[in-house]
ChimeraX commands (.cxc) that place a marker at each C-alpha (Angstrom):
marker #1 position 1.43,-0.77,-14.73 radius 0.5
marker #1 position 3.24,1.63,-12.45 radius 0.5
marker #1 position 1.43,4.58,-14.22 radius 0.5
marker #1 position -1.98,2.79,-13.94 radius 0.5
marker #1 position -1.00,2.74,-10.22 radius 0.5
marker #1 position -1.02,6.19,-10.09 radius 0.5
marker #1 position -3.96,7.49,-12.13 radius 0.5
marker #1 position -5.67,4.97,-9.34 radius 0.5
marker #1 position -3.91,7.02,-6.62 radius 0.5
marker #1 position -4.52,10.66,-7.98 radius 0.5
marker #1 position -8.70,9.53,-8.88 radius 0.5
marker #1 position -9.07,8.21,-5.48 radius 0.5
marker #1 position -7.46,11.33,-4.17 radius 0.5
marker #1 position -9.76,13.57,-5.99 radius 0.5
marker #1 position -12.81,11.14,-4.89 radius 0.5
marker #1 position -12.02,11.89,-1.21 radius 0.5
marker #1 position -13.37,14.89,-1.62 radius 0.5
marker #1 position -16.84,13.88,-1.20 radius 0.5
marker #1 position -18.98,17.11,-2.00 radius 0.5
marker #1 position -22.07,15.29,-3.93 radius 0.5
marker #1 position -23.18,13.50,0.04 radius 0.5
marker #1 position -22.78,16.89,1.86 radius 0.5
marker #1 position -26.73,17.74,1.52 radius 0.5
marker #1 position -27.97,14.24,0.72 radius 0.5
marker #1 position -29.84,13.15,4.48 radius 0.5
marker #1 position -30.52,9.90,2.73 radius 0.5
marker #1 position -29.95,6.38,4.53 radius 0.5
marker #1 position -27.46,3.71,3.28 radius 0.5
marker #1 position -28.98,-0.31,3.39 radius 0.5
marker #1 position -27.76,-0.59,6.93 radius 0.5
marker #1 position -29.13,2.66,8.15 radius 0.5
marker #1 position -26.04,4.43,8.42 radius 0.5
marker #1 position -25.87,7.79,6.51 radius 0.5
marker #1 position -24.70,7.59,2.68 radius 0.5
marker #1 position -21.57,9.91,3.40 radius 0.5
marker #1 position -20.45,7.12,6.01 radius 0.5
marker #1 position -20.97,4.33,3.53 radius 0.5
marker #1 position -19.39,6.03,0.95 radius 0.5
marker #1 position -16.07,6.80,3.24 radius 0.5
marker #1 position -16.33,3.20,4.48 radius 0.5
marker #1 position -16.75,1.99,0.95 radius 0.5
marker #1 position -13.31,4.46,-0.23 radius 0.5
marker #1 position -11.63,3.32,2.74 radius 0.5
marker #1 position -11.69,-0.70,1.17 radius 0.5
marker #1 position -11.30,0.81,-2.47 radius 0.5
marker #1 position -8.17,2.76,-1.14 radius 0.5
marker #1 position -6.70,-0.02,1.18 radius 0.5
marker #1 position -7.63,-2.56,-2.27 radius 0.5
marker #1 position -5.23,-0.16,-4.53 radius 0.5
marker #1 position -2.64,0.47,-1.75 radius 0.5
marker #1 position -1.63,-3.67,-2.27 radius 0.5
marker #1 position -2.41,-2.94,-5.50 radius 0.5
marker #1 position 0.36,-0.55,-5.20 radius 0.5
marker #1 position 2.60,-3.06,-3.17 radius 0.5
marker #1 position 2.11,-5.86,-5.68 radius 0.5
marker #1 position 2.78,-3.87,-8.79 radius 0.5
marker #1 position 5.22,-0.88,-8.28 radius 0.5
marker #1 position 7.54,-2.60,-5.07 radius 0.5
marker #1 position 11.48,-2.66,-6.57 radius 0.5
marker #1 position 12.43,-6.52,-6.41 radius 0.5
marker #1 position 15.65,-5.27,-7.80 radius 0.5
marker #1 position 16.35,-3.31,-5.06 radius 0.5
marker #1 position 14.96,-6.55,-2.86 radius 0.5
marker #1 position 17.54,-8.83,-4.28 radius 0.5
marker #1 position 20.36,-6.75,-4.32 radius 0.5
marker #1 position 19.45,-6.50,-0.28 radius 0.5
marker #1 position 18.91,-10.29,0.14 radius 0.5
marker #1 position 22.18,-10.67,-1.61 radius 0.5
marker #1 position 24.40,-8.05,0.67 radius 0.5
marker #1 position 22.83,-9.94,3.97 radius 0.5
marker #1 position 23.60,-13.38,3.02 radius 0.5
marker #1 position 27.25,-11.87,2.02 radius 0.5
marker #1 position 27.17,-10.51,5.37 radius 0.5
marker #1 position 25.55,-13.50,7.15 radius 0.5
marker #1 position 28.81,-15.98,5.60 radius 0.5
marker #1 position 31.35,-13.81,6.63 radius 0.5
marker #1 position 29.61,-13.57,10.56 radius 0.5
marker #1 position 29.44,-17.53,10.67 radius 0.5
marker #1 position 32.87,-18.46,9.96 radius 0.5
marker #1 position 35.02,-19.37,13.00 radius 0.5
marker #1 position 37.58,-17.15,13.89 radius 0.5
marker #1 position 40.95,-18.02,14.58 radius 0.5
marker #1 position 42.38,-17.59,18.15 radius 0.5
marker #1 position 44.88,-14.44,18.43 radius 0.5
marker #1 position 48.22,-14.97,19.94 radius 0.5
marker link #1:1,2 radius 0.2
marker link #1:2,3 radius 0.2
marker link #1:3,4 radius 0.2
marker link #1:4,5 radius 0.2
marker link #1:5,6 radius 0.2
marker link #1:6,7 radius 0.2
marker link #1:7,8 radius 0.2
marker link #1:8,9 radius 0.2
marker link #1:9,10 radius 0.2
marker link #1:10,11 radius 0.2
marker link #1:11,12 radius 0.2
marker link #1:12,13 radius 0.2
marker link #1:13,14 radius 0.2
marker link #1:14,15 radius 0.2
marker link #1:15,16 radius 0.2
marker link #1:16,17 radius 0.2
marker link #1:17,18 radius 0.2
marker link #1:18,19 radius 0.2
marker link #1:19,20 radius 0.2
marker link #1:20,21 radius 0.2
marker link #1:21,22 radius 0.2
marker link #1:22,23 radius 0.2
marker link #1:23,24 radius 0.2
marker link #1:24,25 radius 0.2
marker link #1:25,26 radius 0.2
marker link #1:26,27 radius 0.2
marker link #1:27,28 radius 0.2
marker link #1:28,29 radius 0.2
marker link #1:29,30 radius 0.2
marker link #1:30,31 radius 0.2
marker link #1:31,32 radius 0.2
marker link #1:32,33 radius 0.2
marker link #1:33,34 radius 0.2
marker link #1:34,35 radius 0.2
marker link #1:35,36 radius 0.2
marker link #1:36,37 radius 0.2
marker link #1:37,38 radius 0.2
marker link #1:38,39 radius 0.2
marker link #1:39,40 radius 0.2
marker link #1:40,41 radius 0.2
marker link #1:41,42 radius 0.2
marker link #1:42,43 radius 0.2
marker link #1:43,44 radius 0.2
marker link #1:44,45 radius 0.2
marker link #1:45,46 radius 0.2
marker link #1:46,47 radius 0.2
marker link #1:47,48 radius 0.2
marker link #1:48,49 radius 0.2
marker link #1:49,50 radius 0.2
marker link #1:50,51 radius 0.2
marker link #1:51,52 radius 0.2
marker link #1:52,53 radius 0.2
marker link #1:53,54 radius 0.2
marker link #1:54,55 radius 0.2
marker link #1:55,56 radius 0.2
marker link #1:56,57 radius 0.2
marker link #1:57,58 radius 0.2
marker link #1:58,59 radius 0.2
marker link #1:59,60 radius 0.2
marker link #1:60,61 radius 0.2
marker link #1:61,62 radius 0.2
marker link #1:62,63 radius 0.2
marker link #1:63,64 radius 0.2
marker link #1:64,65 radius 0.2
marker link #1:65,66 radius 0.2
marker link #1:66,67 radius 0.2
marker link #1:67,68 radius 0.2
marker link #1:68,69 radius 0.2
marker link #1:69,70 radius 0.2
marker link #1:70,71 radius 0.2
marker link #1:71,72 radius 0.2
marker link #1:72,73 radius 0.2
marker link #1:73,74 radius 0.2
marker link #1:74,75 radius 0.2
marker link #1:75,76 radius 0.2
marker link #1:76,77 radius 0.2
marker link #1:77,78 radius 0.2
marker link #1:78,79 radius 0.2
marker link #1:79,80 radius 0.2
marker link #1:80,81 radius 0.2
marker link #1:81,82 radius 0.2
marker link #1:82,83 radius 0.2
marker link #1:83,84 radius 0.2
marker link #1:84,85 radius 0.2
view
């Protein structure tokens, strides 16, 4: 999946460039020009595969091995220390 991530990632980086709406004076449904609707539209499509991204490709390894060093940490913190003489 993590390679699916990133053929999303490259294709939506070549679809940024948005040379096919640089002439077209055409309206979108709500009036606004089509090159605004498109970047609006690639702005959702990008922000949809970012936690896309997140969800798929995020090291939960990595994540447990962290949870487990702070709860190591967090044991040794909450045990009462014995007065020095």
């Amino acid at each position: 999946m993590k390679y699916w991530v990133v053929a999303i990632m490259v294709s939506l980086a070549w679809l940024h460039h948005d040379w096919w709406w640089g002439d077209l004076e055409s309206l979108a449904p709500f009036g606004i020009p089509m090159s605004l609707a498109y970047h609006a539209g690639f702005s959702i499509a990008t922000a949809a595969a970012w936690a896309l991204a997140v969800y798929q490709a995020w090291p939960t390894g990595l994540e447990r091995w962290a949870d487990a060093n702070n709860r190591r940490r967090s044991r040794s913190r909450s045990r009462p220390r014995r007065p020095s003489r």
